[in-house]
SENU-665325 format. One line per 8 residues: number of its first residue (from 1); for each residue x, y, z of C-alpha. Coordinates in Angstrom, 1 decimal. Layout:
REM SENU-665325
NUM = X:Y:Z  ...
REM end
This chain:
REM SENU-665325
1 = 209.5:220.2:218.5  207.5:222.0:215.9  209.7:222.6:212.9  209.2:226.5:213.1  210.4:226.5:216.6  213.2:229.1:217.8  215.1:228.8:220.6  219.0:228.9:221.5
9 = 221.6:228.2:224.3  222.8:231.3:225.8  226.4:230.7:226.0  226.0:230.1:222.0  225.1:233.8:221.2  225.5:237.5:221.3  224.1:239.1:224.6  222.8:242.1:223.1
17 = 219.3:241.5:221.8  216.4:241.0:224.4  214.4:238.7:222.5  217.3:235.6:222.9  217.1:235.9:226.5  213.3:235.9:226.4  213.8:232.5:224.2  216.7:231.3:227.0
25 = 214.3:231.7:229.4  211.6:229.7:227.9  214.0:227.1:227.5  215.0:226.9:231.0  211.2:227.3:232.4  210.2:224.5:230.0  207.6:227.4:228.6  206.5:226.6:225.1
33 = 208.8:227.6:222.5  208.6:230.9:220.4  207.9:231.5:216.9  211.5:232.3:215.0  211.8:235.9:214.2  212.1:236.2:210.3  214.5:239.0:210.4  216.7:235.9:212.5
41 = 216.2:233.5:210.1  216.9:236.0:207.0  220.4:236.9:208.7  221.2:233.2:209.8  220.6:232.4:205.8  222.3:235.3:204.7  225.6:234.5:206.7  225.4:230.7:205.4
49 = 224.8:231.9:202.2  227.9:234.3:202.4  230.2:232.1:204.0  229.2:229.0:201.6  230.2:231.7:198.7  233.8:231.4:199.9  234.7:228.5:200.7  233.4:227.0:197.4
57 = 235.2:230.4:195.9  238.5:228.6:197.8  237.1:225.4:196.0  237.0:226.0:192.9  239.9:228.5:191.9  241.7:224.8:192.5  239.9:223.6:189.9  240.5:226.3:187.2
65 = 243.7:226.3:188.4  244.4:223.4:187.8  242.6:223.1:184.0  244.7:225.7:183.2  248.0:226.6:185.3  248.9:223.6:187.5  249.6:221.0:184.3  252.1:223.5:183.2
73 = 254.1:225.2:186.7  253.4:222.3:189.2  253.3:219.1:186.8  255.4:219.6:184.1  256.3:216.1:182.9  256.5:216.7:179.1  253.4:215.0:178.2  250.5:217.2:177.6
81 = 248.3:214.3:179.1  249.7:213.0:182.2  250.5:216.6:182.8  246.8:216.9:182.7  245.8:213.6:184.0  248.4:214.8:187.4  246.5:218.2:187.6  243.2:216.6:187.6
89 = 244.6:214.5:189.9  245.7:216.2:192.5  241.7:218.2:191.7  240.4:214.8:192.7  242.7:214.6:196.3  240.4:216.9:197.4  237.5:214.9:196.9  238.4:212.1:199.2
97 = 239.4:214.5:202.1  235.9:215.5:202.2  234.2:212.3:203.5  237.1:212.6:206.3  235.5:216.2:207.1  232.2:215.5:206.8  232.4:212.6:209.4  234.8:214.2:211.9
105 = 232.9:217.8:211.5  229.8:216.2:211.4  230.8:214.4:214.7  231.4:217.3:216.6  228.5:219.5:215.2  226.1:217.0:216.5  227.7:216.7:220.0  228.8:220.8:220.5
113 = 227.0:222.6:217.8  226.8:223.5:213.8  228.2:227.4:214.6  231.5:226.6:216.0  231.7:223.7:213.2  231.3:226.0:210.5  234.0:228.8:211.7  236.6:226.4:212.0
121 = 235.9:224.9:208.4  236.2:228.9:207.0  239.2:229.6:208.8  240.6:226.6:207.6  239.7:227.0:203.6  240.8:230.2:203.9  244.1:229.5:205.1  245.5:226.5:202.9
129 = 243.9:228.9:199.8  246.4:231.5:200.6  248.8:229.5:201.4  248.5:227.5:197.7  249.0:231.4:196.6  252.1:231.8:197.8  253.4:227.9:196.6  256.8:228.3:195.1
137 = 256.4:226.2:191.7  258.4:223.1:190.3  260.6:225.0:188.5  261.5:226.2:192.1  261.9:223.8:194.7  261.2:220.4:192.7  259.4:217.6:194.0  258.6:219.3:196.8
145 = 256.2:221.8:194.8  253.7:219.4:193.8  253.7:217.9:197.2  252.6:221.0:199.4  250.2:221.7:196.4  248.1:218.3:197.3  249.1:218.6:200.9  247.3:222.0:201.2
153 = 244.3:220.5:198.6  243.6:217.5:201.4  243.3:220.8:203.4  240.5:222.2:201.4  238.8:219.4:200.9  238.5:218.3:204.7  237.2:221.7:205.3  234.8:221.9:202.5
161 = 234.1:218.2:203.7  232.6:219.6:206.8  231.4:222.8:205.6  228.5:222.2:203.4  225.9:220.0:206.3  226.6:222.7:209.0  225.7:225.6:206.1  222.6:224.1:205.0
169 = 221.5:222.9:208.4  221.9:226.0:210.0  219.4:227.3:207.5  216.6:224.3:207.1  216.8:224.0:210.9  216.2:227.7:211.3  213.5:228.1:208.5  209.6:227.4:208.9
177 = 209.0:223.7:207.7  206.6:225.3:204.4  209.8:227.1:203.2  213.0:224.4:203.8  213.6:223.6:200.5  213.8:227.6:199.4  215.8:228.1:202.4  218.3:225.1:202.1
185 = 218.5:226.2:198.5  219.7:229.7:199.3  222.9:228.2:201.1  223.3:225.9:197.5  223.5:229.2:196.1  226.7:229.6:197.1  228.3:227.0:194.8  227.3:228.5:191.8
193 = 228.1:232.2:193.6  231.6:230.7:194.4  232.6:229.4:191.2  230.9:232.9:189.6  233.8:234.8:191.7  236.3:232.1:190.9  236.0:232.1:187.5  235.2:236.1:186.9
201 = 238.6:236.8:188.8  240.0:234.4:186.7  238.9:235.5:183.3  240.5:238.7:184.4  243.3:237.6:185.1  244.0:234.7:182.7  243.7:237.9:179.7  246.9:238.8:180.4
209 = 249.9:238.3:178.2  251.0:234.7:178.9  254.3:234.7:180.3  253.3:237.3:183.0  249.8:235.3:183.8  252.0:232.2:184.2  254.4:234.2:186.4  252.1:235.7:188.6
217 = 249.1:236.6:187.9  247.9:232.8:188.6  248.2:233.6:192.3  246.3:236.6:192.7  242.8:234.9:192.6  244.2:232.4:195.9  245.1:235.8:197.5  242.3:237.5:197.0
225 = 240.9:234.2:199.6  242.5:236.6:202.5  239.9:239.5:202.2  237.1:236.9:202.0  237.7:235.2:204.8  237.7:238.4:206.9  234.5:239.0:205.7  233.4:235.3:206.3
233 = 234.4:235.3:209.4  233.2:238.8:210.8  229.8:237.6:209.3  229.5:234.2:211.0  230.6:234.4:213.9  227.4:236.4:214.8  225.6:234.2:213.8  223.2:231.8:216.3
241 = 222.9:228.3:216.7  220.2:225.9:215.1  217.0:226.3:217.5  216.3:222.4:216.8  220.0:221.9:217.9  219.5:223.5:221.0  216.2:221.7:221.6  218.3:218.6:221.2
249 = 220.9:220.2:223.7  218.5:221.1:226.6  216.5:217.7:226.4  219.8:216.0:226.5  218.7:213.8:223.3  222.9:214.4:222.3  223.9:211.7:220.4  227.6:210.6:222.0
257 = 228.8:208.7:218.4  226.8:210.3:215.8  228.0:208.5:213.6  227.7:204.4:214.9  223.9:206.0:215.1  223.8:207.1:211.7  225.0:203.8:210.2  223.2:201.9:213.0
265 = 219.4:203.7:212.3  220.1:204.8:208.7  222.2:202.7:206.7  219.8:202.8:203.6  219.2:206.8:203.9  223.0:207.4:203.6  223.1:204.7:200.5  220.5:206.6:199.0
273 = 221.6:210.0:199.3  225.2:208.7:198.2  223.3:207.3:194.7  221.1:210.8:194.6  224.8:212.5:194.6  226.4:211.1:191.6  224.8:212.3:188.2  224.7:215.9:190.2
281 = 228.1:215.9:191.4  229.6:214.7:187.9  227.7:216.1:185.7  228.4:219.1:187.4  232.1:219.2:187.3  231.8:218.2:183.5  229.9:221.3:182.8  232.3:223.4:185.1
289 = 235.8:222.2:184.7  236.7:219.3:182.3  234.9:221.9:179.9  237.4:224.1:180.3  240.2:222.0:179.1  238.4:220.2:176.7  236.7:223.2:174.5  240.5:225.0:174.6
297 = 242.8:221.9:174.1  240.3:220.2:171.4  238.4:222.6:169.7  240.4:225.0:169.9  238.4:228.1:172.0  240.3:230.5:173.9  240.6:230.2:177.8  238.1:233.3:178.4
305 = 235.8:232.2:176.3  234.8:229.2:177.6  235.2:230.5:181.3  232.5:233.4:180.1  230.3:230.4:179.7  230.5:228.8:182.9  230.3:232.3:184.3  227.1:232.6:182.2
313 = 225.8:229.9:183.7  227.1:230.2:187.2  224.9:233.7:187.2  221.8:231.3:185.9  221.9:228.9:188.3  221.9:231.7:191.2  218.4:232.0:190.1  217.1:228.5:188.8
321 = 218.9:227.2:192.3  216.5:228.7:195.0  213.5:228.6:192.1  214.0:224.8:191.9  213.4:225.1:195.8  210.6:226.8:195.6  209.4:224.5:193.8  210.3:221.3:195.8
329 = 208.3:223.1:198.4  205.4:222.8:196.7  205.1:219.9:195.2  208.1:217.9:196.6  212.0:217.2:196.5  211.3:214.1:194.6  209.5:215.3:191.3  212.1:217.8:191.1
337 = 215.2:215.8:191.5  214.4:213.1:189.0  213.4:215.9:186.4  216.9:217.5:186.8  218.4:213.5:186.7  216.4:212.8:183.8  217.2:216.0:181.8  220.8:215.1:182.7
345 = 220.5:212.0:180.7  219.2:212.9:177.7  221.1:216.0:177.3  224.6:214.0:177.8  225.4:213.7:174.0  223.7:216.8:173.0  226.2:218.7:175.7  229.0:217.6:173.6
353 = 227.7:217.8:170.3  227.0:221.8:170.9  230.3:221.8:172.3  232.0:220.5:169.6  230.3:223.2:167.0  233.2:225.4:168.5  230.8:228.2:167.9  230.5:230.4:170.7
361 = 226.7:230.9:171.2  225.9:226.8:171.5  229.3:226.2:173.6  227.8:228.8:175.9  224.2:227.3:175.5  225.5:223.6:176.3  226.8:225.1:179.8  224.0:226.9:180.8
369 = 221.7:224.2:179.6  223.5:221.8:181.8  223.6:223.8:184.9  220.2:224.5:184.5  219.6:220.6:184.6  222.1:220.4:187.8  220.2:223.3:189.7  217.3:221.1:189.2
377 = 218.6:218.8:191.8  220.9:221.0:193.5  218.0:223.2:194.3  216.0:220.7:196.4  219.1:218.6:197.7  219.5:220.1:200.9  216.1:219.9:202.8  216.3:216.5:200.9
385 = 218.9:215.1:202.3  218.7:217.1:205.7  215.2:215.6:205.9  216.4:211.8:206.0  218.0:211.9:209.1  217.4:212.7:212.4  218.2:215.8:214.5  220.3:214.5:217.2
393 = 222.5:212.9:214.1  221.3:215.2:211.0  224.8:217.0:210.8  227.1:213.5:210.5  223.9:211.5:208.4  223.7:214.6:205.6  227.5:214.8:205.3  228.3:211.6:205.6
401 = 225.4:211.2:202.9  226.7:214.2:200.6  230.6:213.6:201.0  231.2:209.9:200.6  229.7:209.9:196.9  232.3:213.3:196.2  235.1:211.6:195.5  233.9:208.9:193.1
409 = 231.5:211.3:191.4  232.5:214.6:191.2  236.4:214.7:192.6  237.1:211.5:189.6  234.8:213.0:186.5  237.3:215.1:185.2  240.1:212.8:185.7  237.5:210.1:183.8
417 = 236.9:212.2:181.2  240.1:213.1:180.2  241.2:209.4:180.3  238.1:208.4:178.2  238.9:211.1:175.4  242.9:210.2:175.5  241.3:206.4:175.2  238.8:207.4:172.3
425 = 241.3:209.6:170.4  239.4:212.3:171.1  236.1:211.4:170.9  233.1:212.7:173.1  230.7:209.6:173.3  232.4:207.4:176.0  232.0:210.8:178.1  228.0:211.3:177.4
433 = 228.0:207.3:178.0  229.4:207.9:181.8  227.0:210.6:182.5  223.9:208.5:181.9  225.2:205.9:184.0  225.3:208.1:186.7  222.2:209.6:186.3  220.2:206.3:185.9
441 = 222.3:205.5:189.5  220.6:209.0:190.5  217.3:208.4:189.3  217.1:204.9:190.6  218.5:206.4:194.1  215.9:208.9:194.6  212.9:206.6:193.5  213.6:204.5:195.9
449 = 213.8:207.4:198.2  210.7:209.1:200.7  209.1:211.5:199.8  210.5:214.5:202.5  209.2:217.9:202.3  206.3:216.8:205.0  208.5:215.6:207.2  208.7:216.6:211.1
457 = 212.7:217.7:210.9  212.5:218.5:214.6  212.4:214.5:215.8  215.4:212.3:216.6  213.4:209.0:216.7  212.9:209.0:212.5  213.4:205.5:211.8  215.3:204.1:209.1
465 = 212.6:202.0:207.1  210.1:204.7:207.7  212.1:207.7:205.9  213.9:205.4:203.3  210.8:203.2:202.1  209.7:204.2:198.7  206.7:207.1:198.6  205.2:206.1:195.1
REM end
């Protein structure tokens, strides 16, 4: 099927426009398939885009949180550190929900659909984010505090787990093959768009006097999760499902276990893609929210400050994310994503070193400088990883890809970090030394990669050795 193709199953959309019964109808006469209407594919990337924005808004209030509030209401064990070390902790829980998600979303959005896959996941972040909102504390209810916290974490992170390869699918599959890396990059934009809302509501909130931030105002931001996820929802469930999906669908090319194929037909793409994940993922959650603790705890910055400086760079990345698309779709994902790897690497001990100035301006420069290096491979990651797999197993292959390296990469680097320093007595280097080991496991990962942006998305035969072999 033609990667520009556009076509849906009836019973998977809204019955008032008369061009998707045209397109039904061409399905069912076996006619040849119809161009997809841009103003369709505009609105299919907005909603992805929209909805992405929340759930990583659910995300990553967690992880402010939990550099700044959760050490101190939740884990208050009288040690600075392991009060820390539990915060981060429970942070990382998260992170190995997500593989769970990503393989039993993944499962069903190959066998029923990506819409229906991705209004459960929003319905479900929404709910465990309010619900952490309204957590009575330790001081409270004991033992039991902390528990319901990580309880309702494994929550967010099995949603999230499942919510980023039906986002970005929805979009690639929907956009013309000449434009899938700006397009896949549009739905990335929600990360940085997320943690922009999550840390803006925050820096509001966390100026307030002390006592009454601690008291209350913490829970504000995870309440605030309610009026997004009306708006998520009112948003996606209009949207329509993946034309290449649906091509899949009425040829009856359904995979029945998605994921025996994946590991069965592409074992190395999923290896690969794991190794492409980790200096992004880390790096990124370095820059975002060990940051946080580290700049206020060890050189002494205020909260707000440093939290303007992600927000600085959150904005940034809005831009350099889809531009680094762009890009990829030119002159391919590869080139891109080991320029962002290799930046990665040589900026890891100048990152802490501009840090450690403790004056504003290069504190705020090192984060922006970073996430500028992560958009770099964020931007292209998408169609990159979406195009290694086929389409009848695309949905459980990219997640599967995307999730399993979370946990080790991004869900541990804080917790790493913070071990490191405590081991160092306060020293930086061990911290730039892990980030170049993950991004030489990055850049040796996508070398050994394909090349992708030419690629036919719209078959399900792509074999294994022909989309994993290296393209040099």
């Amino acid at each position: 099927m033609p990667t520009g193709s556009y076509e849906s199953s009836i019973d998977t959309m809204p019955e008032n426009t008369e061009s998707e019964f045209s397109q039904q109808a061409a399905i069912d006469e076996g006619a040849p398939q119809i161009a997809a209407d841009p103003a369709d594919v505009r609105r299919v990337v907005l909603a992805s885009f929209v909805g992405t924005t929340i759930e990583w808004y659910d995300f990553f209030i967690y992880g402010t949180a939990a550099a700044l509030v959760f050490n101190k209401l939740f884990f208050p064990v009288g040690d600075d550190f392991l009060s820390s070390m539990a915060a981060y902790g429970s942070f990382a829980i998260g992170f190995f929900a997500r593989p769970l998600g990503g393989i039993v979303f993944g499962h069903f959005g190959d066998r029923i659909g990506r819409k229906a896959m991705l209004v459960t996941t929003l319905m479900m972040m929404g709910v465990a984010t309010c619900l952490i909102g309204i957590l009575p504390t330790y001081e409270t209810i004991g033992i039991a505090a902390p528990i319901m916290l990580i309880l309702l974490r494994l929550v967010q992170g099995f949603g999230v787990g499942g919510e980023w390869g039906g986002a970005v699918l929805m979009a690639v599959e929907h956009g013309h093959s000449s434009k899938r890396g700006f397009y896949g990059s549009c739905v990335q934009m929600g990360v940085p768009a997320g943690l922009l809302l999550a840390t803006g509501v925050f820096a509001i909130f966390s100026s307030m006097d002390e006592q009454a931030f601690l008291n209350w105002g913490w829970r504000v931001p995870f309440l605030f999760g309610v009026v997004l996820l009306a708006i998520g929802m009112f948003i996606r469930v209009q949207i329509m499902e993946s034309p290449l999906f649906a091509d899949v669908q009425h040829r009856k090319d359904v995979s029945p276990l998605p994921i025996l194929d994946v590991f069965r037909h592409y074992k190395r793409n999923v290896l690969l893609a794991m190794g492409a994940r980790f200096a992004e993922n880390a790096c990124f959650y370095i820059f975002s929210v060990f940051v946080l603790s580290y700049a206020t705890k060890y050189i002494g910055l205020e909260k707000r400050t440093v939290l303007a400086g992600v927000w600085i760079a959150a904005a940034i990345q809005i831009v350099a994310i889809p531009a680094f698309g762009i890009l990829s779709d030119r002159i391919g994902r590869r080139p891109v994503y080991l320029c962002g790897a290799m930046f990665l690497a040589v900026f890891a001990f100048p990152f802490f070193w501009l840090v450690e100035t403790g004056t504003v301006a290069f504190v705020w420069l090192a984060i922006v400088l970073g996430m500028i290096g992560h958009a770099a491979m964020y931007g292209p990651q998408a169609a990159f990883f979406s195009e290694l797999f086929g389409t009848n197993v695309r949905y459980s292959g990219a997640s599967i890809g995307y999730q399993l390296a979370s946990p080790f990469a991004g869900g541990l680097a804080p917790l790493i970090a913070t071990a490191m320093l405590q081991w160092s007595g306060g020293e930086s280097w061990p911290i730039s030394i892990y980030l170049i080991a993950t991004a030489t496991l990055t850049i040796i990962s996508v070398w050994l990669a394909a090349e992708t942006f030419d690629h036919d998305i719209g078959r399900t035969d792509i074999a294994d050795d022909e989309a994993s072999h290296s393209a040099t």
